[in-house]
MIBA-80629 format. One record per residue: residue number from 1; x, y, z of N, C-alpha, C in turn. Coordinates in steps of 0.05 Angstrom, whole numbers. Example, Ala and Ser with C-alpha at 12.3 -4.5 7.8 and 13.67 -1.06 7.14 Angstrom:
residues 2
1:264:-114:156:246:-90:156:264:-66:156
2:257:-45:142:273:-21:143:258:1:157
end
This chain:
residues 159
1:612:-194:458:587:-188:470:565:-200:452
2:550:-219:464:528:-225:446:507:-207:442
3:490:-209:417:466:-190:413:447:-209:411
4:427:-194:419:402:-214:419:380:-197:394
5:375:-216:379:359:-208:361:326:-208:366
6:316:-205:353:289:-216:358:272:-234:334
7:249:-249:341:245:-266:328:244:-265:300
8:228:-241:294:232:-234:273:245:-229:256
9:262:-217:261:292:-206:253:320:-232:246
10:308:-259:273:323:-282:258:313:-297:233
11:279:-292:239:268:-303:216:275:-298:193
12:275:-267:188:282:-252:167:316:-262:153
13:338:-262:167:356:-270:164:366:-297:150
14:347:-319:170:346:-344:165:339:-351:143
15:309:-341:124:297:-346:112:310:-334:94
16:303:-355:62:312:-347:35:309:-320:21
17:278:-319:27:268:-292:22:254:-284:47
18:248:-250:47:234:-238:69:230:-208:51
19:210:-203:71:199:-172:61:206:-153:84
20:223:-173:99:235:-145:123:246:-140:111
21:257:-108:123:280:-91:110:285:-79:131
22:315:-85:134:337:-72:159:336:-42:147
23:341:-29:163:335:3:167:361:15:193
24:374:21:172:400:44:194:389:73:201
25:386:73:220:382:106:235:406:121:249
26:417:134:239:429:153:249:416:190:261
27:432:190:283:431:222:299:446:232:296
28:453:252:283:478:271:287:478:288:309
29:488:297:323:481:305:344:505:334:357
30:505:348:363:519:369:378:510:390:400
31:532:393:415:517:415:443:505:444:419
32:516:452:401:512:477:385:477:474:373
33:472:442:361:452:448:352:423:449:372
34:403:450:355:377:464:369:362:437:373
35:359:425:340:347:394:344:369:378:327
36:374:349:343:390:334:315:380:331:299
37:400:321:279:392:321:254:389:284:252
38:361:269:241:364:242:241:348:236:212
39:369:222:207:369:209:183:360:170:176
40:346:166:159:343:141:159:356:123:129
41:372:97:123:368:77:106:347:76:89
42:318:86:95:298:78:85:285:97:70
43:277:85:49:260:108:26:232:119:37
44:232:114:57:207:130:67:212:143:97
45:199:157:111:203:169:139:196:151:157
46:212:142:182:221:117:197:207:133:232
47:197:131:240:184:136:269:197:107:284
48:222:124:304:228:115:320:225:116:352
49:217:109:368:218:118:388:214:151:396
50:198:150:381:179:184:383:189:203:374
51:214:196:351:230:208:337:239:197:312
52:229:225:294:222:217:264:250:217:249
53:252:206:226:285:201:221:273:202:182
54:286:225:178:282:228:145:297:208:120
55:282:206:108:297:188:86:326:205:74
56:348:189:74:374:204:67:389:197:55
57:397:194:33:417:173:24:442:177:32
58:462:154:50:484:152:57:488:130:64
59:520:123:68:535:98:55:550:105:83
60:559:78:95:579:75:125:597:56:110
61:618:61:114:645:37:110:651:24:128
62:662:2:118:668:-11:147:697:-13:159
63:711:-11:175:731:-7:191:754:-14:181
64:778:-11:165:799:-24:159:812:-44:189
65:820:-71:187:829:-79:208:870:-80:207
66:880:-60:208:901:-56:215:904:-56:242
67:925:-69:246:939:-80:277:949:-46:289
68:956:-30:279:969:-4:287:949:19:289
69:923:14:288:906:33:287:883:17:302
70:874:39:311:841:38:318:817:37:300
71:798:20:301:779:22:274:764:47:266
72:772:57:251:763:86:242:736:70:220
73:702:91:222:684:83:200:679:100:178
74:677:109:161:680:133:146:646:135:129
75:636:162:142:612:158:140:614:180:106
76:595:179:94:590:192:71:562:197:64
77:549:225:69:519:233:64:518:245:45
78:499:232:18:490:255:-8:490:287:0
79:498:306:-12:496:333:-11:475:338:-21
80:446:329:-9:423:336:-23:408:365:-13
81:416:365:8:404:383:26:427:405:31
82:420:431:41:445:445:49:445:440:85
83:417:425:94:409:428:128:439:415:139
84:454:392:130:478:382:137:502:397:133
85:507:416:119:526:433:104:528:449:125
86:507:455:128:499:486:151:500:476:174
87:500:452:185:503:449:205:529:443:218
88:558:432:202:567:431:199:589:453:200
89:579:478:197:592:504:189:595:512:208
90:567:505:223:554:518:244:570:513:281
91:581:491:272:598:471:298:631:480:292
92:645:494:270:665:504:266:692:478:271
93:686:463:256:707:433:258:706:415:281
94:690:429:307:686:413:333:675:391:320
95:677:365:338:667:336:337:629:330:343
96:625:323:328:594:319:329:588:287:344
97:570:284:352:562:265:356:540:242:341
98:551:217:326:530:208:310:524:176:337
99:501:173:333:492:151:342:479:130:310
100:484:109:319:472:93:297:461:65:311
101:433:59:297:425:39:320:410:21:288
102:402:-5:288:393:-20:271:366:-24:272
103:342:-24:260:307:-32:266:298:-41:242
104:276:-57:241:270:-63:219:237:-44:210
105:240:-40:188:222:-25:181:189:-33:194
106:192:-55:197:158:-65:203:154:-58:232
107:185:-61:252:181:-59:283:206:-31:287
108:199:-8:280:223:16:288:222:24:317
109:203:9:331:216:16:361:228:-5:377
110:234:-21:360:257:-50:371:289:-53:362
111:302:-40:373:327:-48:361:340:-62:363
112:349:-67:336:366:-101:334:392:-94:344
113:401:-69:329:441:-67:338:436:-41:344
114:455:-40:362:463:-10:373:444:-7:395
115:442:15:410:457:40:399:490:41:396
116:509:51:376:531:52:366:537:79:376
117:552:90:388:557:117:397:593:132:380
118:585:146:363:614:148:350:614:182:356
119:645:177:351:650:213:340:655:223:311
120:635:247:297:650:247:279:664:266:272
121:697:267:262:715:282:256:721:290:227
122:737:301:229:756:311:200:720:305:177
123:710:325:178:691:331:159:697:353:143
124:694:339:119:695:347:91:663:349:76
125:674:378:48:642:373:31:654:383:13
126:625:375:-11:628:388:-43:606:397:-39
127:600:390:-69:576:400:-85:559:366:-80
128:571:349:-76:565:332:-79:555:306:-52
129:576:309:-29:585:287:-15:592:306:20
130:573:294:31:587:300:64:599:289:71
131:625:285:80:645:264:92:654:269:109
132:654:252:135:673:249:162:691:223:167
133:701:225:198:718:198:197:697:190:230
134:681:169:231:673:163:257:688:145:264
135:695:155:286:716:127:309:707:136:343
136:720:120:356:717:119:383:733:129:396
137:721:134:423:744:153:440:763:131:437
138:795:140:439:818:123:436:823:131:462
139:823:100:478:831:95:507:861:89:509
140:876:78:482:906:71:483:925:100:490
141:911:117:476:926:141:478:925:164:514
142:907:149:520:899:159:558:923:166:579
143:926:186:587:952:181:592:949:161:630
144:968:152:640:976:126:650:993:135:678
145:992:135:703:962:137:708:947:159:712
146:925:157:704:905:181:705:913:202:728
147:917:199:749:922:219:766:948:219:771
148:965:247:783:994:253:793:986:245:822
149:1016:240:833:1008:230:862:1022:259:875
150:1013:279:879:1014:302:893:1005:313:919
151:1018:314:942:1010:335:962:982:340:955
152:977:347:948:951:362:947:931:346:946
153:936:329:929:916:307:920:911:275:951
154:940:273:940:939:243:963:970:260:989
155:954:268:1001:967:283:1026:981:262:1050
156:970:242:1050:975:216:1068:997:210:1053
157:1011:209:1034:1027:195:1029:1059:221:1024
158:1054:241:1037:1073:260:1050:1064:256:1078
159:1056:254:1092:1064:266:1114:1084:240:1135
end
């Protein structure tokens, strides 16, 4: 799938030096909570699309590419705050929803990449470190085919 960037943003790239600065926004998101929780890349508070995204420190990995698995991302947020901890507690191991989308600090209502739509699972904490595993719904595992062919269902093919 190609992405289309914008001018700026190739400039930025292209060029040796630049004073853009790419900016990751993430949503955490769940039916339980009240507001998500959004976090930004950037050392200052990021106004996105009429939605403010706090400075946060956290680190995304990138996908191991093993042939036998699905690309799992493994997200990791400073334990600076307890608002993630608690929220977390609060969802009882159910799957959260993170979105992650790319903007550059000068234009935050243009996005370069994403929106990225993940789930995140198997979340862990300290004193220190929020940790989940974000991956995608796994379509390999679906079961095949989706519907039984039953009376009930497809009746034309009894009678």
């Amino acid at each position: 799938m190609a992405r289309t960037l914008s001018t700026v943003a190739k400039r930025a790239i292209y060029s040796s030096e630049s004073g853009e600065v790419f900016v990751v926004l993430l949503t955490i998101d769940h039916p339980d909570f009240l507001l998500p929780i959004r976090v930004g890349s950037d050392a200052v508070q990021v106004t996105s699309d009429g939605n403010v995204h706090l400075p946060y420190p956290f680190r995304v990995s990138m996908p191991s590419e093993l042939e036998d698995r699905l690309p799992e991302v493994t997200l990791e947020i400073d334990n600076v705050d307890r608002q993630i901890v608690d929220a977390v507690r609060s969802v009882g191991g159910s799957p959260m929803t993170v979105t992650m989308k790319v903007v550059l600090a000068s234009s935050p209502n243009v996005i370069e990449a994403g929106p990225i739509e993940f789930t995140l699972r198997d979340v862990s904490y300290d004193a220190s470190v929020v940790q989940g595993s974000l991956g995608f719904d796994d379509p390999l595992n679906e079961p095949f085919p989706g519907d039984s062919f039953t009376p009930a269902r497809f009746s034309g093919l009894f009678t």
